[in-house]
C-alpha positions as CSV (number, residue, x, y, z in Angstrom):
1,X,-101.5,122.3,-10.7
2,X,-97.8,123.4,-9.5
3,X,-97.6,121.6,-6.4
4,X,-98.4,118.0,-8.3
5,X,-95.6,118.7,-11.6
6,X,-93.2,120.0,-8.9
7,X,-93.9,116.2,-7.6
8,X,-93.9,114.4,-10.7
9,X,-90.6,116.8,-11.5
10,X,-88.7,115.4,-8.6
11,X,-89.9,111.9,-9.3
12,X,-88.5,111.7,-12.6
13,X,-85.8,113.6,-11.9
14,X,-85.2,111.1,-8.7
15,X,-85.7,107.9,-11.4
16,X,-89.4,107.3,-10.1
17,X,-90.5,106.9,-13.9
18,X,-90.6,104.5,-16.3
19,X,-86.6,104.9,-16.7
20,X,-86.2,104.5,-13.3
21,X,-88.3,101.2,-13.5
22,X,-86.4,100.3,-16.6
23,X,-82.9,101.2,-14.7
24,X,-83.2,101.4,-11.1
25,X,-80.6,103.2,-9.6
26,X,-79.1,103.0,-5.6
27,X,-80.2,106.0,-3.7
28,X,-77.5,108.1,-3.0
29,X,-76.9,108.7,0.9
30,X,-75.9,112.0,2.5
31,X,-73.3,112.2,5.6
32,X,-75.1,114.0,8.8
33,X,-71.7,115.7,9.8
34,X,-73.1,117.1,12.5
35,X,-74.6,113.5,14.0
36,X,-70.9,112.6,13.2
37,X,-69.4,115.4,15.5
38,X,-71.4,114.9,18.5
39,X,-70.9,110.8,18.4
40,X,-67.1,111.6,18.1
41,X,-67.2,113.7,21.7
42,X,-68.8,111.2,23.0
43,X,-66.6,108.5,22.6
44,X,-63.7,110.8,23.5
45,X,-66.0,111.8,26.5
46,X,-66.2,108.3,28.0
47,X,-62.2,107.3,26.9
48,X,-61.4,110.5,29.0
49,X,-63.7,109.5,31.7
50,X,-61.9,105.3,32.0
51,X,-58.8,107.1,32.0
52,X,-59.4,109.1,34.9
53,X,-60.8,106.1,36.7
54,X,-57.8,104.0,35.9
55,X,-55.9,106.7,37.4
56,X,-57.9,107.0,40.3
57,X,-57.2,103.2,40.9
58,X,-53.8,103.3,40.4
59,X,-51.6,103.9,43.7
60,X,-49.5,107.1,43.7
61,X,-45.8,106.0,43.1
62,X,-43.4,106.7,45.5
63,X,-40.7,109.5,45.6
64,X,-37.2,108.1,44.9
65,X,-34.8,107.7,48.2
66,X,-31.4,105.9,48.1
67,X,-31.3,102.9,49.8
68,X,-29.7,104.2,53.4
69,X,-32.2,106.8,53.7
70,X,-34.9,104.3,53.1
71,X,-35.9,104.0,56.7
72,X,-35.4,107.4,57.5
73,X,-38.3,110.1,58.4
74,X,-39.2,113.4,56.7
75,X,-38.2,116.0,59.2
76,X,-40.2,118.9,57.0
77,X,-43.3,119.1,58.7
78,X,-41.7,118.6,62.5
79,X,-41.4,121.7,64.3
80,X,-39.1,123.4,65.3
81,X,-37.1,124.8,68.4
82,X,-35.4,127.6,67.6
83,X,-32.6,127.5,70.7
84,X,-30.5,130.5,69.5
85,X,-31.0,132.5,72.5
86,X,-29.5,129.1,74.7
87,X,-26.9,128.8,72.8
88,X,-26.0,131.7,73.3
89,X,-25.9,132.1,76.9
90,X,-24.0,128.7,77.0
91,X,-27.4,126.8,78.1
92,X,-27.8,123.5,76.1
93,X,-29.7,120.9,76.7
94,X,-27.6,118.3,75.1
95,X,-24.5,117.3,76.7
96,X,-22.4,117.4,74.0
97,X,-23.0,120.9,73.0
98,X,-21.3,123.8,74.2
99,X,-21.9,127.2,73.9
100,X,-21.2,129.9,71.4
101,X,-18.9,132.1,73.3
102,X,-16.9,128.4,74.4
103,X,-16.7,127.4,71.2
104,X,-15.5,131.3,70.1
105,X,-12.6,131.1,73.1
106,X,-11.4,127.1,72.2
107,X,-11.0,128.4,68.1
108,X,-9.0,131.1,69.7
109,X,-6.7,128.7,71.7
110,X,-6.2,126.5,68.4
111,X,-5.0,129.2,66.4
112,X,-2.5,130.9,69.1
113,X,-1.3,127.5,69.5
114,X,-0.8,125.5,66.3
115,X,-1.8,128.5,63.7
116,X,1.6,130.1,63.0
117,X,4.9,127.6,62.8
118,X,8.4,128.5,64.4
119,X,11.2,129.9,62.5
120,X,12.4,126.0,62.9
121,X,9.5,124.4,61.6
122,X,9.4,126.6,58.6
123,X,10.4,124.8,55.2
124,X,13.3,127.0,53.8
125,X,12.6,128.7,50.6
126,X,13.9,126.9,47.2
127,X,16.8,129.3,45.8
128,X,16.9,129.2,42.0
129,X,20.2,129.3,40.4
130,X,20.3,132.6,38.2
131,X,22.5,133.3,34.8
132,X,24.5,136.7,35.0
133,X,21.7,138.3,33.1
134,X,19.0,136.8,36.0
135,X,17.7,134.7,34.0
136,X,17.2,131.1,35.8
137,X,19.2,128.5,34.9
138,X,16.5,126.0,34.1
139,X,14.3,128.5,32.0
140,X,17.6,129.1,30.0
141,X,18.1,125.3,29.4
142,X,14.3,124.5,28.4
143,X,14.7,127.6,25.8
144,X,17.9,125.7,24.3
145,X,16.1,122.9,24.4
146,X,13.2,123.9,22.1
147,X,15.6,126.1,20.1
148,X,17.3,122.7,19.1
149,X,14.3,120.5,18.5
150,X,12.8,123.0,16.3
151,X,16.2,123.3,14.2
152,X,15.7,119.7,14.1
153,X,12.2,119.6,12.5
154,X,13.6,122.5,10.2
155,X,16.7,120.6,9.2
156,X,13.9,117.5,8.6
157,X,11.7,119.4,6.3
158,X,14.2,120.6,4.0
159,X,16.4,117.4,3.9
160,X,15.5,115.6,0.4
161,X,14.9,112.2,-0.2
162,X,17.0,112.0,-3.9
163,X,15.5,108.6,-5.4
164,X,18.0,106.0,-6.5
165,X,18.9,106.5,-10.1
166,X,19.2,110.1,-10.2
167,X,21.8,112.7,-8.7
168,X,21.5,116.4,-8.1
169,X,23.5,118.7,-10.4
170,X,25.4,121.3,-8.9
171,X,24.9,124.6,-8.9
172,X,27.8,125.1,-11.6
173,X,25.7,122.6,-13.8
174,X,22.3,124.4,-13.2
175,X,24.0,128.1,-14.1
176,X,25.9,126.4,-17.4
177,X,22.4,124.4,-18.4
178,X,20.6,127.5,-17.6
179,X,22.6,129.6,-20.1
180,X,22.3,127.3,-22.9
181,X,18.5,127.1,-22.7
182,X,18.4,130.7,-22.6
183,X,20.5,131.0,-25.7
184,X,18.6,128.5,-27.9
185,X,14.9,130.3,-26.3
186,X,16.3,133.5,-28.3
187,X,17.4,131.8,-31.2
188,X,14.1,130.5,-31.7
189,X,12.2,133.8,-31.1
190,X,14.1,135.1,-33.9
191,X,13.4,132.2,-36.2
192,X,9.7,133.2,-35.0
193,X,10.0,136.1,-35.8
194,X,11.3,135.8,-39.1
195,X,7.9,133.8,-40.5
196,X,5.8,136.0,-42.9
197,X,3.2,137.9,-41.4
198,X,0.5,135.9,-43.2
199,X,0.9,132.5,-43.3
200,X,-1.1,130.5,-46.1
201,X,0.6,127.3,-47.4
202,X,0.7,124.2,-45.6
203,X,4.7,123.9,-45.1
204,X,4.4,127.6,-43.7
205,X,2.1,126.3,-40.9
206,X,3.8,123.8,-40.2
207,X,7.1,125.1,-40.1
208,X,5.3,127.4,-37.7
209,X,3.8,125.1,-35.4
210,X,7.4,123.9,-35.2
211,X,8.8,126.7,-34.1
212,X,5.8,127.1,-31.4
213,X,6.3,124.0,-29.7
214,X,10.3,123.9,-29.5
215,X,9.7,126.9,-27.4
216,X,6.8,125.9,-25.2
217,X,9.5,123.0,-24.5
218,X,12.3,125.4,-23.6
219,X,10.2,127.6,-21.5
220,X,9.2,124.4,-19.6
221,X,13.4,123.2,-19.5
222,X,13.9,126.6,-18.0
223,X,11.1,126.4,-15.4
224,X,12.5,122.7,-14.4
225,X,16.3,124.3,-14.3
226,X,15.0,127.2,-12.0
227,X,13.6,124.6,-9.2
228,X,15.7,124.9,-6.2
229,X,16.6,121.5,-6.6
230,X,17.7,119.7,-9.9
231,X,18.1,116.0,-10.4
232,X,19.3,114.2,-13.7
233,X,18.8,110.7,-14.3
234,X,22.2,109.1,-13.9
């Protein structure tokens, strides 16, 4: 019937026949996840529980007091006597207390006596001296002062360290030099000019690229000659 070759099905299927005698294979086991849950909150269940037990055990630690206030009492939950109304009417129970209006009347004394100095006692006022255009004489002198140290510093800057071996050319020289290079920068833009408009043989390009670089150099002699400062190699 069905019910017996759905069991022989599953048999051979599982390696109950003769292969499976032949070749016996290990049974492969399934995880129960949900056995897996419930053992897990269980033993988080009982760590939670020795942890509260611990704590239980443990004595509370102390709230922190500096060392001359360890002796001392918490005054929070004394009560207290409110003596407003004593004071006052002057009525104190301590002997070293006086009353409000007292104390009102002796602040009063204090101040008429010792509050305002005499004309004597008063320190006269320092009298700046004063330039004609009121200006003080001491904010005049610190402006001089930083007016000169910042010429200084200017006078610093622009003073030039001229290595040994070379001198600075005058500014005579530079104009004369200057002239010369400008001269021989036109020369050679005419000779430039002067090449055929298509150049083919060899001594043509080269005679060219002559030209070319003798005036890249004197563009560069001209920058270098137009440079503030100019030193030649003595």
């Amino acid at each position: 019937d069905m019910a017996t070759a759905s069991v022989r099905f599953r048999q051979q299927m599982a390696g109950g026949g003769a292969a499976g005698s032949l070749h016996p294979q290990e049974r492969q086991l399934v995880r129960d996840h949900a056995k897996d849950n419930v053992k897990a909150m269980r033993e988080k269940e009982r760590q939670m529980r020795g942890q509260r037990l611990m704590e239980a055990a443990t004595p509370a630690a102390k709230p922190f007091k500096l060392r001359q206030f360890s002796n001392a009492k918490s005054r929070l939950f004394e009560p207290k006597i409110d003596n407003s109304e004593a004071v006052q009417h002057g009525d104190t129970s301590h002997p070293d207390e006086i009353g409000l209006g007292d104390f009102e009347d002796q602040v009063d004394e204090l101040i008429r006596r010792f509050g305002k100095e005499t004309k004597s006692q008063q320190q006269p006022a320092r009298q700046f001296q004063k330039e004609a255009d009121g200006c003080p004489r001491y904010l005049k002198k610190i402006k001089e002062n930083m007016a000169e140290q910042k010429r200084l510093e200017e006078a610093e800057r622009n003073r030039v360290q001229i290595p040994a071996g070379y001198r600075q050319l005058s500014a005579d020289e530079v104009a004369e030099t200057m002239t010369m290079l400008k001269k021989k920068h036109q020369e050679l833009e005419a000779e430039f000019r002067r090449l055929p408009l298509k150049i083919e043989t060899d001594s043509q390009k080269r005679r060219q690229k002559a030209i070319l670089d003798k005036i890249e150099e004197s563009q560069k002699a001209m920058a270098a000659f137009s440079q503030p400062l100019v030193l030649v190699e003595v």
